[in-house]
C-alpha positions as CSV (number, residue, x, y, z in Angstrom):
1,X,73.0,93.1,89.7
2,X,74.9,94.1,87.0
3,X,77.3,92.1,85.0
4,X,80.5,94.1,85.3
5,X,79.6,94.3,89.2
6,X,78.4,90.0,89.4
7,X,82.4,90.0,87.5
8,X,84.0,92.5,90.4
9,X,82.6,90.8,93.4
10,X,83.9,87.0,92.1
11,X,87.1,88.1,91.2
12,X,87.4,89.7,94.5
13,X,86.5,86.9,96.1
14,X,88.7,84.8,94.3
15,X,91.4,87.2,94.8
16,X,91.4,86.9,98.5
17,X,91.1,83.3,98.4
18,X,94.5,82.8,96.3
19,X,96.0,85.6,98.4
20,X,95.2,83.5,101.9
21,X,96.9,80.4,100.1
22,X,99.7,82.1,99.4
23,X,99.7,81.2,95.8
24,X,102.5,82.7,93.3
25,X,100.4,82.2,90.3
26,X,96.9,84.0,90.3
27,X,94.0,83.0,88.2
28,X,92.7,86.2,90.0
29,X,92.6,89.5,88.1
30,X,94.7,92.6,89.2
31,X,92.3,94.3,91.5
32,X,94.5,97.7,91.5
33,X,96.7,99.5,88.4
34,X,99.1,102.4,88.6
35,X,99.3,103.2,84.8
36,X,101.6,106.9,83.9
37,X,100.6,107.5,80.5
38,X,103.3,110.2,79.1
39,X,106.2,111.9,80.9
40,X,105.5,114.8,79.3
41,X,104.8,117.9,81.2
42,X,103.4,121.5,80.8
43,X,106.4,123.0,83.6
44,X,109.8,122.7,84.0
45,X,109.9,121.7,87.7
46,X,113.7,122.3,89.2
47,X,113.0,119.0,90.7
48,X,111.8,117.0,88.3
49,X,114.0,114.2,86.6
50,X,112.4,114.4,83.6
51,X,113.4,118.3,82.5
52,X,117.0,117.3,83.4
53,X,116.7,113.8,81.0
54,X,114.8,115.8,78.1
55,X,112.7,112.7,77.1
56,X,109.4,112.7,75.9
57,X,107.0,110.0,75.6
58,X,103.3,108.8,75.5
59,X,102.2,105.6,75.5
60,X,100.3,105.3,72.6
61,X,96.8,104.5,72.8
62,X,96.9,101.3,71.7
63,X,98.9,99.9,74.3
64,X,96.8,102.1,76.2
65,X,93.4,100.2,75.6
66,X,95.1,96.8,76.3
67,X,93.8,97.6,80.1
68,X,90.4,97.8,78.9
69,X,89.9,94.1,79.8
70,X,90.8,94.6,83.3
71,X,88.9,97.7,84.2
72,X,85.4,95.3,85.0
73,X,88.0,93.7,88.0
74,X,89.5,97.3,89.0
75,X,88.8,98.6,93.2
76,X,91.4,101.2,92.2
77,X,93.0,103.0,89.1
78,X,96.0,105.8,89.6
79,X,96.4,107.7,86.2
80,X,99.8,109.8,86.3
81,X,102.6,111.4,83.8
82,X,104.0,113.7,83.5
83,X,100.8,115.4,83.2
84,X,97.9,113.3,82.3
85,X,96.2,116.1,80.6
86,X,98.2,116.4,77.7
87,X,97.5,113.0,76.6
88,X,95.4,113.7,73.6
89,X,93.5,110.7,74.2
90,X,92.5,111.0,78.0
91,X,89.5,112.1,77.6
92,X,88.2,108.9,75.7
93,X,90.5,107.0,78.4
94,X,88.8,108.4,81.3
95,X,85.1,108.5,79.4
96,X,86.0,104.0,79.6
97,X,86.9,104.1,83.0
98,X,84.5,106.3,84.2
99,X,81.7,103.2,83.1
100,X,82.9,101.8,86.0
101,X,81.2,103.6,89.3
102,X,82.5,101.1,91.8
103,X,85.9,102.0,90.9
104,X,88.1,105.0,92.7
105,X,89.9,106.6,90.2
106,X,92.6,108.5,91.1
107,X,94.3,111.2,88.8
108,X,97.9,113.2,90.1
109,X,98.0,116.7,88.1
110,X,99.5,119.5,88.6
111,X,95.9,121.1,87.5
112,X,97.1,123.6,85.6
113,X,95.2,122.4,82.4
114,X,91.5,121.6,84.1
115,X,89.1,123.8,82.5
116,X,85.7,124.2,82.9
117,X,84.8,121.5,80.5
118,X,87.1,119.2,82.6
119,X,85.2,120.3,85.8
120,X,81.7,119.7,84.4
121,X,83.0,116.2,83.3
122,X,84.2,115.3,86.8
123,X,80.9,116.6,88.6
124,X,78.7,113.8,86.2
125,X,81.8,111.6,87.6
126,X,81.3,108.7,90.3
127,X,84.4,108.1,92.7
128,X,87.5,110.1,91.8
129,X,90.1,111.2,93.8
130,X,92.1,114.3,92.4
131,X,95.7,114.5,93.6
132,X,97.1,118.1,93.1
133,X,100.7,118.2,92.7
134,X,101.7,121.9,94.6
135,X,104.6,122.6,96.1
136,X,103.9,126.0,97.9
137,X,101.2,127.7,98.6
138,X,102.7,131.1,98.7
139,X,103.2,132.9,94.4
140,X,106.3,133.5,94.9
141,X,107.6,130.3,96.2
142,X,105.4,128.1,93.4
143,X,106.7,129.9,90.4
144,X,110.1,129.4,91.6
145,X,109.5,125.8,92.3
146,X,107.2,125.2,89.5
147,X,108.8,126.8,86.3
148,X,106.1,127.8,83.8
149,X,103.6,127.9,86.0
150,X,101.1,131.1,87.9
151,X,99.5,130.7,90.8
152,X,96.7,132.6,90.5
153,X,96.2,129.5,87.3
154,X,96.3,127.2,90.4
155,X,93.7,129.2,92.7
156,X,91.4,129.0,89.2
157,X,91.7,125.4,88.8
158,X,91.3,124.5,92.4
159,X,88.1,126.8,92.5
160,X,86.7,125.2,89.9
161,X,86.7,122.0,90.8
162,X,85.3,123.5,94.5
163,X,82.9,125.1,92.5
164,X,81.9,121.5,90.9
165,X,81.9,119.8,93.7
166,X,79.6,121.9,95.8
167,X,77.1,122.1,93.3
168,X,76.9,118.9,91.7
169,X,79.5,116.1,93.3
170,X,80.6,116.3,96.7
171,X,82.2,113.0,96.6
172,X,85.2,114.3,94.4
173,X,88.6,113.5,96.9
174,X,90.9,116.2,96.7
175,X,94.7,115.4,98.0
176,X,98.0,117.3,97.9
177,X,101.6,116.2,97.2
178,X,104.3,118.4,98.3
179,X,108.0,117.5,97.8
180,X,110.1,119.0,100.7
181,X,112.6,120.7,99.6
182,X,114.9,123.8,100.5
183,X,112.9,126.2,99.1
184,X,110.1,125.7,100.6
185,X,110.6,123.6,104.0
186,X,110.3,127.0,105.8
187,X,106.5,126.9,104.2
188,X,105.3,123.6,105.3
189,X,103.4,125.2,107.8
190,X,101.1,126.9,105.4
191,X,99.4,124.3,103.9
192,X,96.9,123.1,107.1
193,X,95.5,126.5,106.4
194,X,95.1,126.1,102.4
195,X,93.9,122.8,102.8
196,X,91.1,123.7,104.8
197,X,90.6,126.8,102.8
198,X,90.0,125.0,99.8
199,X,89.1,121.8,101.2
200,X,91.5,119.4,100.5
201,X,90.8,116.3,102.8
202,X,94.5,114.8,102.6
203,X,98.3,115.7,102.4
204,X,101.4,113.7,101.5
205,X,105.1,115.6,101.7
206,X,107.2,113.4,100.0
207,X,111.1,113.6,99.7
208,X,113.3,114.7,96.9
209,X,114.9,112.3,94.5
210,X,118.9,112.6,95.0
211,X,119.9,112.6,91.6
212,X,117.4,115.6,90.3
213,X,118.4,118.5,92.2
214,X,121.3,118.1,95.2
215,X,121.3,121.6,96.1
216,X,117.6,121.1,97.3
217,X,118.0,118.2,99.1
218,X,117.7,119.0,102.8
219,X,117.8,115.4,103.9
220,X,120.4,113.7,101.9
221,X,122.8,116.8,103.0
222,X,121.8,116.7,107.1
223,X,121.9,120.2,107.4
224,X,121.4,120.7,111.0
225,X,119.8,124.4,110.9
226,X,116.9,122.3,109.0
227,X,116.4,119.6,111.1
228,X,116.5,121.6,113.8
229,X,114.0,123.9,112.1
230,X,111.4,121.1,110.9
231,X,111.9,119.2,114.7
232,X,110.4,122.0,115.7
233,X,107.5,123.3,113.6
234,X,106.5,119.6,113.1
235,X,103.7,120.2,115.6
236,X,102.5,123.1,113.4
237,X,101.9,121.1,110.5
């Protein structure tokens, strides 16, 4: 067995000792990390808190390779932004984490910016779980949600990693996160089909953050029309 894996199995172990002890202090290493590297982005989202605060940042890398030392104890590792893929560094990020085959890592993207030699990377890649940020599935609805971006960019990306996966890696995981939103509540009922279309295996609608975009908000604002609407085409979805 492998060193790296002889370390991952003890510190489990140890781990779920500690954890049945109920113990405050660990001598157990973090077994799961959420790290966003930047919050910049490629769009201008009409949701997104970030176009309305104008800040850009990246963690630089660093600060970014302190995590290095955790990654032999990792089940799980979420990489987010902003968009990951602008990080000029994330390829020789990923290229570290990717010496680890036991571990799932998970990348949220709007996908705009995966290109071929991103795909062929990810089909030589062991356990990862792609996480495509998409808000509607119809053009016109995704361009108005999504400023900056095309669809038919989208469809490319998504195709490509299809393409990659059939061929080469049929364990890539491909999700969808949709926030609900007035635009495109009425649409909700579209994405069973593009899922299975383009064989996403999982979907998440989350809700909108109040203080990013009011006008969109269909659940801080009650309106009734929509929750009469949704109540009803639930069963669709």
């Amino acid at each position: 067995m492998e060193k790296s894996m002889q370390e991952f199995i003890a510190n489990k172990e140890l781990n779920e000792i500690e954890i049945g002890m109920r113990k405050a202090i660990l001598d157990s290493k973090p077994r799961k990390l959420v790290m966003v590297l930047t919050n910049r982005c490629n769009l201008q989202c009409i949701m997104c808190s970030r176009v309305n605060s104008g800040d850009n940042f990246t963690l630089p890398f660093e600060l970014a390779k302190r995590i290095y030392r955790l990654l032999p104890y990792l089940e799980d590792i979420d990489l987010q932004g902003g968009e990951v893929f602008l990080v000029d560094y994330f390829k020789t990020l990923f290229s570290k984490v990717n010496e680890y085959p036991y571990m799932c890592k998970r990348i949220v993207t709007n996908g705009l910016l995966i290109d071929r030699e991103w795909a062929n990377i990810f089909a030589e890649s062991k356990n990862i779980d792609l996480t495509y940020s998409i808000d509607a599935v119809t053009k016109a609805t995704y361009e108005k949600i999504r400023k900056g971006a095309k669809f038919s960019d989208l469809l490319r990306s998504i195709e490509l990693i299809n393409e990659v996966k059939n061929k080469c890696n049929d364990t890539i995981r491909l999700s969808i996160n949709v926030v609900v939103m007035g635009s495109n509540y009425k649409e909700l009922n579209l994405f069973p089909g593009f899922c299975r279309k383009y064989n996403f295996q999982h979907i998440r609608f989350d809700f909108l953050r109040p203080d990013t975009c009011p006008h969109e908000d269909i659940f801080l604002n009650q309106d009734e029309s929509v929750v009469s609407y949704l109540r009803e085409s639930i069963y669709e979805i």
